[in-house]
PLY file of the C-alpha trace (Angstrom):
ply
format ascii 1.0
element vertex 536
property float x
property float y
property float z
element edge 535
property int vertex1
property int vertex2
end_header
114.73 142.63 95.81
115.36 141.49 91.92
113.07 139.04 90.95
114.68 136.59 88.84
113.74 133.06 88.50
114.77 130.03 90.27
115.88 127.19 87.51
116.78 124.17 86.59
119.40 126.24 84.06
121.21 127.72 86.54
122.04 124.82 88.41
124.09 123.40 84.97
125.62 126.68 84.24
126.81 126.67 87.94
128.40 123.32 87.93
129.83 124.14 84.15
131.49 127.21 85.42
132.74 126.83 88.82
133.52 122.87 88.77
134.55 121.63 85.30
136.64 119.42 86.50
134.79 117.65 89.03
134.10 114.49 88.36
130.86 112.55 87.72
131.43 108.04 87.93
128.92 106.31 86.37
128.68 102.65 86.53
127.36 100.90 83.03
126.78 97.44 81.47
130.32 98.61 79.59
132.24 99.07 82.50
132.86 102.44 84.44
132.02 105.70 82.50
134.16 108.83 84.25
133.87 111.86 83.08
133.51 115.78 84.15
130.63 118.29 84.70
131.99 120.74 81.34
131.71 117.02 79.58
128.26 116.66 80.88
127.13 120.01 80.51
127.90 120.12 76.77
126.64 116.32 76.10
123.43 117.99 78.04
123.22 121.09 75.65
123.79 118.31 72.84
120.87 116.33 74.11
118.40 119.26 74.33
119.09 120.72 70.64
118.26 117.07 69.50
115.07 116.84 70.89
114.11 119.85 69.92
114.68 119.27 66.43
112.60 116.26 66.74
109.77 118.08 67.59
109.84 118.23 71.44
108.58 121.56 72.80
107.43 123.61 75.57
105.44 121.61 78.11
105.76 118.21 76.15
106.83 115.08 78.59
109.80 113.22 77.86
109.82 109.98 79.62
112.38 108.05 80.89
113.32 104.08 81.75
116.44 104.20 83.30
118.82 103.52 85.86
120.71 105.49 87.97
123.82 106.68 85.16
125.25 109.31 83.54
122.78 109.47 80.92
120.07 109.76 82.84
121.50 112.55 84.48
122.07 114.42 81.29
118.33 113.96 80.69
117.67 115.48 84.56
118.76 118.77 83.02
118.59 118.42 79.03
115.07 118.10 79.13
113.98 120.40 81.86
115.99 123.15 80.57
114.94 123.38 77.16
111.02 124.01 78.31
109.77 120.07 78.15
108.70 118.14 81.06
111.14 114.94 82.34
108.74 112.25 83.47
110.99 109.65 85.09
109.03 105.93 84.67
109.08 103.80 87.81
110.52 100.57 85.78
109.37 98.18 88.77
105.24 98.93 87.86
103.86 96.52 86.35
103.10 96.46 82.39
99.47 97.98 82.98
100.72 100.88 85.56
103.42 101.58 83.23
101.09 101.58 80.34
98.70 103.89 81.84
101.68 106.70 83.51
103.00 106.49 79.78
100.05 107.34 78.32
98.52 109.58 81.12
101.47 111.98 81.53
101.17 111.85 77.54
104.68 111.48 76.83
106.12 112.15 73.44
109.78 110.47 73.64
110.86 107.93 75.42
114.53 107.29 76.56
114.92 103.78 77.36
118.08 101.55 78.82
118.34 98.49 77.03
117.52 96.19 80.11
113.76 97.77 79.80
113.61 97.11 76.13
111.35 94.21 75.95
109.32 96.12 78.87
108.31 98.81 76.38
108.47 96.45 73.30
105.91 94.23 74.63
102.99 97.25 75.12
103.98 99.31 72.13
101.27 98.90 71.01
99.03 100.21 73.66
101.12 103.39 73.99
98.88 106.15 72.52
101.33 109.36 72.66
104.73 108.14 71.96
106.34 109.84 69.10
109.92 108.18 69.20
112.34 106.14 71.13
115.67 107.02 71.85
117.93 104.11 73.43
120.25 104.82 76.46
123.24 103.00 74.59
126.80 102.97 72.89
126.89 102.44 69.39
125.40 100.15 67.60
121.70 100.53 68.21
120.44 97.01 69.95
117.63 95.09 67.87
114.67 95.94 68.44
110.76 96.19 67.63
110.27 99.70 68.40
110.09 102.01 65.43
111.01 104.91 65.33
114.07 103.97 67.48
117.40 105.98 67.58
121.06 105.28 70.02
121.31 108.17 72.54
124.73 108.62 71.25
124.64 108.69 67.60
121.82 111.43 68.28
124.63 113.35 70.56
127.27 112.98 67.83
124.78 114.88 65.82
123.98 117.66 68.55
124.96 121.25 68.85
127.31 121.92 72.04
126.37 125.32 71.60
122.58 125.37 72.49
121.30 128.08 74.36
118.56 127.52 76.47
115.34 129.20 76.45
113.99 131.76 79.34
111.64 130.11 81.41
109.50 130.89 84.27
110.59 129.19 88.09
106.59 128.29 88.22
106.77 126.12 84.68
106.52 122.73 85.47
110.30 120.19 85.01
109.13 117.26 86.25
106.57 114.51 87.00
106.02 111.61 88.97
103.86 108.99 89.94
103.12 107.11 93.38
104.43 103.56 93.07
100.25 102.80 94.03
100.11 100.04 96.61
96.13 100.17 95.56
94.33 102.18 92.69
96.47 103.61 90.04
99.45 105.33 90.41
98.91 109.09 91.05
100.86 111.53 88.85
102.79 114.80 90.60
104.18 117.76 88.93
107.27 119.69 90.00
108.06 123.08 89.29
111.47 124.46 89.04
111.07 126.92 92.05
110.05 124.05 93.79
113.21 121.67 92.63
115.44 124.54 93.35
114.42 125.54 96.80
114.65 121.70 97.69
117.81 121.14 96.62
118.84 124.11 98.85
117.49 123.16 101.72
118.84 119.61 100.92
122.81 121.50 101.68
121.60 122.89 105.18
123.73 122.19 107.74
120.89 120.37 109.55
119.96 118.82 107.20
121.90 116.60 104.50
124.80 119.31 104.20
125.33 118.21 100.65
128.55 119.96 99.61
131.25 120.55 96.84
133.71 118.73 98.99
131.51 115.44 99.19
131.61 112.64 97.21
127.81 111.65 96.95
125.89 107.92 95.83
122.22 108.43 95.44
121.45 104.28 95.39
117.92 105.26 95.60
116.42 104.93 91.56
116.52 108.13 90.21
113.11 107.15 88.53
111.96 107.14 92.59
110.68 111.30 93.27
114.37 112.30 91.34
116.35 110.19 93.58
114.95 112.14 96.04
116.08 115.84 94.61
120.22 114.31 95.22
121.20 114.84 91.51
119.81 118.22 91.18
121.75 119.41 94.25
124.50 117.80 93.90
125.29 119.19 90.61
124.33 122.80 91.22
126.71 122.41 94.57
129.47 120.61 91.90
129.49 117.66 94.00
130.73 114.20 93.17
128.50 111.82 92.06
128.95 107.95 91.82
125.96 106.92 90.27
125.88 102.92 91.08
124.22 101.65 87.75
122.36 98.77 86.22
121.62 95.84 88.77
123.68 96.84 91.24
123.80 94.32 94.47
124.92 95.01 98.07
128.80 93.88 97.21
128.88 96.37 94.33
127.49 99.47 96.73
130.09 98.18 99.15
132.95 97.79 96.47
131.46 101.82 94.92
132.05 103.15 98.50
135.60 101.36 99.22
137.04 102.44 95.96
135.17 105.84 95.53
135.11 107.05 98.94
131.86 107.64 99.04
130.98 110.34 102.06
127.48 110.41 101.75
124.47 108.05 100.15
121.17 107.73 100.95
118.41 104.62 99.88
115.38 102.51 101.50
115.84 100.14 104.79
115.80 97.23 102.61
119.08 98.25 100.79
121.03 98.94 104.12
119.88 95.64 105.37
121.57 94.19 102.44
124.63 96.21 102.65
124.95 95.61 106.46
124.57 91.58 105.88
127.47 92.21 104.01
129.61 94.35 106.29
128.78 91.50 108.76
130.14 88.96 106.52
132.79 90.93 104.91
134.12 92.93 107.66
137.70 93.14 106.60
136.95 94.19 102.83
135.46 96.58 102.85
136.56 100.26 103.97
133.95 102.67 105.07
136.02 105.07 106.60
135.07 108.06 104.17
131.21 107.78 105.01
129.85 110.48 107.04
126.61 109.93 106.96
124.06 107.17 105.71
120.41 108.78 104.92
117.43 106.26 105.19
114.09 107.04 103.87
111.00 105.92 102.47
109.61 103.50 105.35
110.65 103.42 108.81
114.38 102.17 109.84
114.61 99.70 112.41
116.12 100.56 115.61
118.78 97.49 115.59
119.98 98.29 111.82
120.71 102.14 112.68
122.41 101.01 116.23
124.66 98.31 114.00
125.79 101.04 111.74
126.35 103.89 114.06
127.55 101.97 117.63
129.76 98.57 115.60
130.69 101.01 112.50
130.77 103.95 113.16
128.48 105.42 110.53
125.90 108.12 111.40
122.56 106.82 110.00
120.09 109.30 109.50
116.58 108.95 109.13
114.90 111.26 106.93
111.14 111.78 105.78
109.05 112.55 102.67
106.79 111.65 99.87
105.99 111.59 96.08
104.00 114.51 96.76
107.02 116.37 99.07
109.49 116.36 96.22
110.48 115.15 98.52
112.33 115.91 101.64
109.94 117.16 104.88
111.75 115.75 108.04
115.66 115.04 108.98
116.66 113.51 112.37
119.55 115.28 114.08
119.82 115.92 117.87
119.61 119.31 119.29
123.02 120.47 120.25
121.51 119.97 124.15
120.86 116.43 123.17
124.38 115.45 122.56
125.33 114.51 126.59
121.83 112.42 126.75
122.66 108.36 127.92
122.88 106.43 124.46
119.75 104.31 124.40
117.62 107.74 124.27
119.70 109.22 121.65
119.37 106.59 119.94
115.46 106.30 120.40
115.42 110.29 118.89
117.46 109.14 116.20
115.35 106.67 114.84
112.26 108.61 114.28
112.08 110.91 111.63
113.24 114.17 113.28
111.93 117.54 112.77
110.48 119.63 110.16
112.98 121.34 107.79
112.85 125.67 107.41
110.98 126.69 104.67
108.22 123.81 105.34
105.05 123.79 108.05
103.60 120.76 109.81
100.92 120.15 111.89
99.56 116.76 113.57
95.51 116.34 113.65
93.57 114.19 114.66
89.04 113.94 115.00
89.59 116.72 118.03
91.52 118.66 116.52
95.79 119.74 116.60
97.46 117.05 118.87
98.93 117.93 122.05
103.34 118.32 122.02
103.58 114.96 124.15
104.64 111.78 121.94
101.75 110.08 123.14
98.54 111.52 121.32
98.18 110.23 117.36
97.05 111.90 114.50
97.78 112.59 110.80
100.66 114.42 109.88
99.81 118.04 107.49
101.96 119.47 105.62
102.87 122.79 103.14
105.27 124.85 101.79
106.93 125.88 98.67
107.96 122.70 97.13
104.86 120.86 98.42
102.79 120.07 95.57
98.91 121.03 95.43
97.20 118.37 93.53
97.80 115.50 91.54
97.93 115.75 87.52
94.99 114.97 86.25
93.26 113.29 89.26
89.48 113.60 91.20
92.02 112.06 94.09
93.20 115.53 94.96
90.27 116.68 96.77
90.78 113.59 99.17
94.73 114.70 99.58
94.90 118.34 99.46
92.43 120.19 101.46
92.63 124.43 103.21
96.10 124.65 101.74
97.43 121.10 103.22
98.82 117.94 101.85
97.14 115.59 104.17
99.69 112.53 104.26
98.04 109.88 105.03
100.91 109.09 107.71
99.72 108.75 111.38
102.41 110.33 113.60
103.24 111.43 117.40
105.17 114.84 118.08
107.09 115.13 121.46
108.02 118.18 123.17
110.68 118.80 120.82
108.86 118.89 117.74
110.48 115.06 116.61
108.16 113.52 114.81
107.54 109.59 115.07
105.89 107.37 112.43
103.24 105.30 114.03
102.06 104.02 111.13
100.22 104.57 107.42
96.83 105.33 107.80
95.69 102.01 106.13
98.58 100.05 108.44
97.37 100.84 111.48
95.27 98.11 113.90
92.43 98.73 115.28
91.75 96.18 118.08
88.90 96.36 120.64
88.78 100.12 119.82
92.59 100.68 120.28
95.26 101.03 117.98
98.40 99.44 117.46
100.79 100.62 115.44
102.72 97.83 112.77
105.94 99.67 112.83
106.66 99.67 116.59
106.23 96.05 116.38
108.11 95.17 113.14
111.52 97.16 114.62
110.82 95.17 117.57
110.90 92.13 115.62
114.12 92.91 113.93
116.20 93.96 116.99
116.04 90.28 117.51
119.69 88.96 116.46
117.87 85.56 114.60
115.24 88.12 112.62
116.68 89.64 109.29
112.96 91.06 107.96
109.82 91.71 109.49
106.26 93.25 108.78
103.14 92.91 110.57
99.46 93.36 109.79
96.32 93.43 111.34
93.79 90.51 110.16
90.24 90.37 110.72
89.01 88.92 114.29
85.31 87.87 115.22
85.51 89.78 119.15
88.44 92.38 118.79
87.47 93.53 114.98
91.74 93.11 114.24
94.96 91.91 115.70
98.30 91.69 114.68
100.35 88.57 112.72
103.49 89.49 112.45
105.41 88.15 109.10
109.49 87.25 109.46
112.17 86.14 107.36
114.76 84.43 109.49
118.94 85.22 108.65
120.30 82.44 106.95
120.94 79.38 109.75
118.53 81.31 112.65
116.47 79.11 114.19
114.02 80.76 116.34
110.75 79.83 117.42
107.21 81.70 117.10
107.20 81.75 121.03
110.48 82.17 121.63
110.14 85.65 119.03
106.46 86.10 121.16
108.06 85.85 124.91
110.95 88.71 123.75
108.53 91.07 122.63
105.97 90.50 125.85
108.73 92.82 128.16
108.46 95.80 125.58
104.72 96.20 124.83
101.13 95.98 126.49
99.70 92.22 126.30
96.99 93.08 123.63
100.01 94.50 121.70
101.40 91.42 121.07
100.72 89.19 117.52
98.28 86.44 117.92
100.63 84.48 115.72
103.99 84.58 114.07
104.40 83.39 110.25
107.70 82.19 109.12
108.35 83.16 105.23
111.34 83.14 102.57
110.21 86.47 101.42
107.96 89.53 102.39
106.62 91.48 99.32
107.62 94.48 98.09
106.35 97.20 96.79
108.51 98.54 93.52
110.51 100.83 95.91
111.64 98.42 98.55
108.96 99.39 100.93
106.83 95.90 102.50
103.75 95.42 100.59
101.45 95.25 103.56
98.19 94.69 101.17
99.57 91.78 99.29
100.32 90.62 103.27
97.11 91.01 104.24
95.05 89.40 101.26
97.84 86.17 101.86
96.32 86.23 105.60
92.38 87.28 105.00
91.61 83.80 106.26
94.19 82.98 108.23
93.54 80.97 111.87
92.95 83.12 114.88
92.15 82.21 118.62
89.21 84.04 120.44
0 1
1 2
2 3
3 4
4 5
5 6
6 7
7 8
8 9
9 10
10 11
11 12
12 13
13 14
14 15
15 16
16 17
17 18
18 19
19 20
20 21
21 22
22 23
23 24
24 25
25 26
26 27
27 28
28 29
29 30
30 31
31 32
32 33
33 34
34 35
35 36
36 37
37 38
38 39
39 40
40 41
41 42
42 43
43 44
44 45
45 46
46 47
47 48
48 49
49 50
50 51
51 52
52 53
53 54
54 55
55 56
56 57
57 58
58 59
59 60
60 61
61 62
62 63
63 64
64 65
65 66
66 67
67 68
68 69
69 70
70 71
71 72
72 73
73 74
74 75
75 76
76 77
77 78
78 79
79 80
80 81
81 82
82 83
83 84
84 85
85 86
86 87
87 88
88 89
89 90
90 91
91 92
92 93
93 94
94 95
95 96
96 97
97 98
98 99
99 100
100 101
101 102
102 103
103 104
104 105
105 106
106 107
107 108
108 109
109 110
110 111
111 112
112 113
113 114
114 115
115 116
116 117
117 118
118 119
119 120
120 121
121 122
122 123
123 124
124 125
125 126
126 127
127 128
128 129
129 130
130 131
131 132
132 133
133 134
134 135
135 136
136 137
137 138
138 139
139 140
140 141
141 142
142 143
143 144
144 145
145 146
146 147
147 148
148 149
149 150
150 151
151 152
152 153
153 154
154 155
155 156
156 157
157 158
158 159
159 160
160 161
161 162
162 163
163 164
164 165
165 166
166 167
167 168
168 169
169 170
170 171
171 172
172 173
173 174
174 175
175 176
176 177
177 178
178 179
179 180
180 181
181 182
182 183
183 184
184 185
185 186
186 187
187 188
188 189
189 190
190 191
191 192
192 193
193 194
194 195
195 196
196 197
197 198
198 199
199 200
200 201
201 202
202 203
203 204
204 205
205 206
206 207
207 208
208 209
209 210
210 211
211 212
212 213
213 214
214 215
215 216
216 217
217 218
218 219
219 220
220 221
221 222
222 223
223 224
224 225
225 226
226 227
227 228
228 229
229 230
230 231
231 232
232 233
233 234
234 235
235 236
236 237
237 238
238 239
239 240
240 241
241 242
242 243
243 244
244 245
245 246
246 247
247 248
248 249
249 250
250 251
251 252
252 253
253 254
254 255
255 256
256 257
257 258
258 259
259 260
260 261
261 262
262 263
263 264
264 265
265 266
266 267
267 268
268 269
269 270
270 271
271 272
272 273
273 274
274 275
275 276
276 277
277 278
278 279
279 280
280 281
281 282
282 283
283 284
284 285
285 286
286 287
287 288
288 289
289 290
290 291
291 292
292 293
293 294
294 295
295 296
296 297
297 298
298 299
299 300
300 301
301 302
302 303
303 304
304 305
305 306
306 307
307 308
308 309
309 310
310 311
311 312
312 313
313 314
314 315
315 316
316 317
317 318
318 319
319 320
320 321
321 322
322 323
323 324
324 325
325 326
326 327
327 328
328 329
329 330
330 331
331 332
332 333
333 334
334 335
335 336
336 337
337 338
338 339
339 340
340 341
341 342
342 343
343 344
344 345
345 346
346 347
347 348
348 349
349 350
350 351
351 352
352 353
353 354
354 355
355 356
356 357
357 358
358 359
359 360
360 361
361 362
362 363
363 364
364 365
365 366
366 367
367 368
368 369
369 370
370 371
371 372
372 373
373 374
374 375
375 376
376 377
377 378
378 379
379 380
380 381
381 382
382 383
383 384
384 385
385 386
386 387
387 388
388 389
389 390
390 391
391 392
392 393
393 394
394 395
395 396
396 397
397 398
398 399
399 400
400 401
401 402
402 403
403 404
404 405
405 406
406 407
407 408
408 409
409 410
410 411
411 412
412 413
413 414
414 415
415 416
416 417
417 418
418 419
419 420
420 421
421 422
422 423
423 424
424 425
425 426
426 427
427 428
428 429
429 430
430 431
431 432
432 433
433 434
434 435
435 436
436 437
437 438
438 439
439 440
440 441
441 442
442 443
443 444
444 445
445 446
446 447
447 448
448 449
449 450
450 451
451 452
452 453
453 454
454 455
455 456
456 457
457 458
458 459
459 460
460 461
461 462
462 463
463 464
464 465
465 466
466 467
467 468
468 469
469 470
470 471
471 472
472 473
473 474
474 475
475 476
476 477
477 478
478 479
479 480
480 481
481 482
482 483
483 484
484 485
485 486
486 487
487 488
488 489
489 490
490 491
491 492
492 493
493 494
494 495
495 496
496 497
497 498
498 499
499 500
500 501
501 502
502 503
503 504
504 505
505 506
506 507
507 508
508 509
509 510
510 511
511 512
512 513
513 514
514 515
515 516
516 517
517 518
518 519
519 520
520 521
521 522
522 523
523 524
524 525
525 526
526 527
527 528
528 529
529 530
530 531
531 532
532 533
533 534
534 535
C-alpha cells in the first residue's frame, strides 16, 4: 500500500479541482457574501502567504474569534495548510477563560470579527503571546485599540494566489480546542490532520451523516465549538454547499436560510431546535422545509417530544448524534437497523432518541466498579472510548492522567447499552443523583418534563437531603401563556417513573443557565438551590 499522508491540503485542492463552481453563502453584517470554492481556494492560498510573511511558521497557533462565515472558513484551511496550528476561541468564555486559552495555546495572531473587538480590546493587555491582529472585515479597518491591527482584506489584496503549500506530515497537529469548562479551566485538545481527515470521512458514511456533493449543508453549530463539529472540513473536501448562517443569527433567520437556500442537512444543540421549532409552530405557513433531509442534534441529550414534533408533525428526520471536545468529535449516530424499520412507532421512536451506535473506525466499551456492563439497557456505567481521531491527552494538562487511562478516553458520560449496541445517555458523571444509595438519572426526567405540551425548558438536579443524601428539583421554563402547576407537572410524571424518582419540588424560572454552547449549566443550578427547602 503507498503511504501518503492524510491532509488538510488535499481536501482544498479537491474542492478547487473537481467543484469550482459550487457555491459557498455566507451570511455577514454587509449582507449575503456568495461566492465559489476556486474563489475560496485562492483567497485561502492568499491568506496563508500573508501570514507567513508576517512571521507565522510551523507549529505556531493562530487564533480565531469568529462566527460561522466565509472568512473563517478560509482560515479552517489557510492556516492548517501552511504548517501553523488554527486555534478556534470559544467567544462565549468569559474574559478570564479567554485570557488564559489565548495565552495557554500561545497564539501568535489573532483573527478577530468586529463584534468581539472590545472582547479582545479590553484584556490586551494581559495577552502575553500575541504578535498581531488581523480584523475579519471589509475595508476600512474599524477603530480600534489594538496595535498592531490590520483588515483581513487589505492583507488578501496584498496576497499571492499562487502559494504553494508546504509538505506536511498527517500526524502534525491543525488544530486546537478547548472544553467550554463548566468547572476548572478550560482544557485544551489538539487535532491532527489524520485525525480531521478520517473524521470527516466517516462523517459521509451512509450510516452516518451521508454528507455529500449533492447536499446543501448549514453547520448552525459555532464553528469555534470542536470545528463545527468536523462539518466544514467535510463538506468542502466532498464540494458540498455550505450556508454558513453568520453573525447573531436568531431562529427566524435559520428558518428564512433554510426556506430560501434549501438547506438539506444542518446540525446544532437542543436549545437551537427548540427555538427553531417555536417558530415552525408559530409560523407554520412561512416557512418551507421541504428540502431538509435530516436534522442532526448533538451536544446534550434531545428530548423525546422535540424529535417526535419534527419527525411525526414535519416530517423531518431528527437525528441524534454523540461526541466530545476530546472526539473531534463524532462517536455515536442514531439510525435504526434495517430490521427496525416495521417496529410500532413509540419504540422507534424511543431508539431514535438515544444516541445510537458506535461509528466504524471507533471502539466503545461501557464500565462500571465490576467491570464491562452486561448488553441489557438496564446496567450503568461509563462510556470508553478510542480510535484514530480520539485524542490522547490534553495540551499541556496534569488532567490527562484522570481522562485518558490503558489507551481509553474515559468520558465522563454514564450510559446503558441494549442488545443492539444503542447507546443511551443516563447522565454526566457529576449529573447523576444519588438518593438512598440509588441513582437517578437528570436526563430521563428533564425529557419527561418537556413532553409536557405547557413545558418549553427543563433541567433537573439533585440537592443535598439530611436522610436520602440527594433528590431531584426539577427547574422549568413555562411556553409563553402555559399555566401549569408544580403538582399538576408532579402527578404527569408519577405514571412514567418509580415514586423515589420523582422531584421533591418543582421551580418555576424565566431562564435556565447556559453553558457557552447551549448546553444547561447544571452547576450554576445547583449552587442557586444549595439551600433550597426540602421535606424529610
Amino acid at each position: 500500500m503507498m503511504n501518503t499522508a492524510l491532509t488538510l491540503t488535499q481536501m482544498l485542492e479537491r474542492a478547487e479541482k473537481y467543484f469550482p463552481k459550487k457555491p459557498i453563502v455566507s451570511r455577514t453584517h454587509a449582507g449575503m457574501k456568495r461566492y465559489t470554492y476556486r474563489e475560496m481556494a485562492e483567497r485561502t492560498r492568499r491568506l496563508s502567504s500573508i501570514l507567513e510573511k508576517y512571521g507565522v511558521q510551523k507549529g505556531d497557533r493562530v487564533g480565531t474569534l469568529a462566527w460561522n462565515d466565509h472568512r473563517h472558513l478560509e482560515a479552517y484551511f489557510a492556516v492548517p495548510c501552511m504548517g501553523a496550528v488554527l486555534h478556534t476561541i470559544n467567544v462565549r468564555l468569559s474574559p478570564e477563560h479567554i485570557v488564559h486559552i489565548i495565552n495557554h495555546a500561545e497564539d501568535k495572531v489573532l483573527l478577530i470579527d468586529p463584534d468581539f473587538l472590545p472582547l479582545i480590546e479590553a484584556v490586551k493587555n494581559k495577552l502575553t503571546t500575541v504578535e498581531m491582529f488581523i480584523i475579519l472585515t471589509d475595508d476600512p479597518l474599524p477603530e480600534t485599540t489594538l496595535a498592531p491591527a490590520h483588515s483581513y482584506e487589505t492583507l488578501l489584496g496584498e496576497g499571492d494566489p499562487h502559494y504553494v503549500y508546504p509538505e506536511l506530515d498527517e500526524n502534525d497537529p491543525a488544530g486546537m480546542c478547548y472544553t467550554s469548562a463548566t468547572t476548572g479551566l478550560p482544557k485544551g485538545v489538539v487535532y491532527t490532520h489524520r485525525g480531521i481527515t478520517l473524521h470527516s470521512l466517516a462523517f459521509g458514511l451512509a450510516d452516518t451523516g451521508a454528507l455529500s456533493e449533492s447536499d446543501v449543508c448549514m453547520p448552525v453549530v459555532p464553528m469555534f465549538h470542536v470545528n463545527a463539529w468536523g462539518i466544514p472540513f467535510a463538506a468542502t473536501w466532498f464540494g458540498t454547499t455550505q450556508v454558513l448562517p453568520g453573525p447573531r443569527f436568531t431562529p427566524e433567520i435559520l428558518a428564512e436560510l433554510i426556506s430560501s437556500e434549501k438547506v438539506t442537512l444542518t446540525a446544532g444543540v437542543p436549545t437551537i431546535w427548540l427555538g427553531l421549532l417555536k417558530v415552525l409552530e408559530e409560523n407554520s405557513d412561512k416557512y418551507d422545509f421541504s428540502s431538509l433531509r435530516a436534522i442532526i442534534c448533538g451536544g446534550s441529550s434531545a428530548p423525546m417530544a422535540l424529535i417526535r414534533a419534527f419527525e411525526t408533525k414535519y416530517k423531518i428526520p431528527f437525528i441524534c448524534a454523540y461526541g466530545m471536545t476530546e472526539t473531534t468529535p463524532l462517536v455515536t449516530y442514531s439510525r435504526l437497523k434495517s430490521y427496525q424499520q416495521d417496529l410500532p412507532e413509540d419504540e422507534k421512536l424511543r431508539i431514535r432518541a438515544c444516541i445510537g451506535y458506535v461509528v466504524p473506525g471507533l471502539e466503545i466499551k461501557v464500565v462500571n466498579d465490576q467491570g464491562e456492563v452486561a448488553w441489557n439497557g438496564q446496567e450503568m456505567g461509563e462510556l470508553l472510548v478510542r480510535g484514530p481521531w480520539i485524542a490522547d491527552s490534553y495540551y499541556q494538562d496534569e488532567r490527562t492522567k484522570e481522562a485518558f487511562k490503558d489507551g481509553w478516553l474515559h468520558t465522563g458520560d454514564i450510559v446503558t447499552i441494549d442488545e443492539e449496541g444503542v447507546i443511551k445517555i443516563a447522565d454526566r458523571t457529576k449529573d447523576l443523583i444519588k438518593s438512598g444509595g440509588e441513582w437517578i438519572s437528570s436526563i430521563d426526567l428533564e425529557n419527561a418534563l418537556m413532553a409536557h405540551e405547557d413545558v418549553f425548558e427543563a433541567a433537573v438536579v439533585g440537592v443535598p437531603h439530611p436522610k436520602w443524601q440527594e433528590r431531584p428539583v426539577a427547574c422549568v421554563v413555562l411556553k409563553p401563556g402555559a399555566h401549569v402547576t408544580k403538582e399538576e407537572l408532579l402527578e404527569f410524571l408519577r405514571p412514567q417513573f418509580a415514586k423515589w424518582w420523582i422531584p421533591d419540588d418543582v421551580v418555576f424560572m424565566d431562564e435556565i443557565p447556559k453553558t457557552s454552547v447551549g448546553k444547561f449549566l447544571k452547576a450554576k443550578l445547583r449552587e442557586q438551590l444549595q439551600d433550597h427547602p426540602i421535606t424529610e
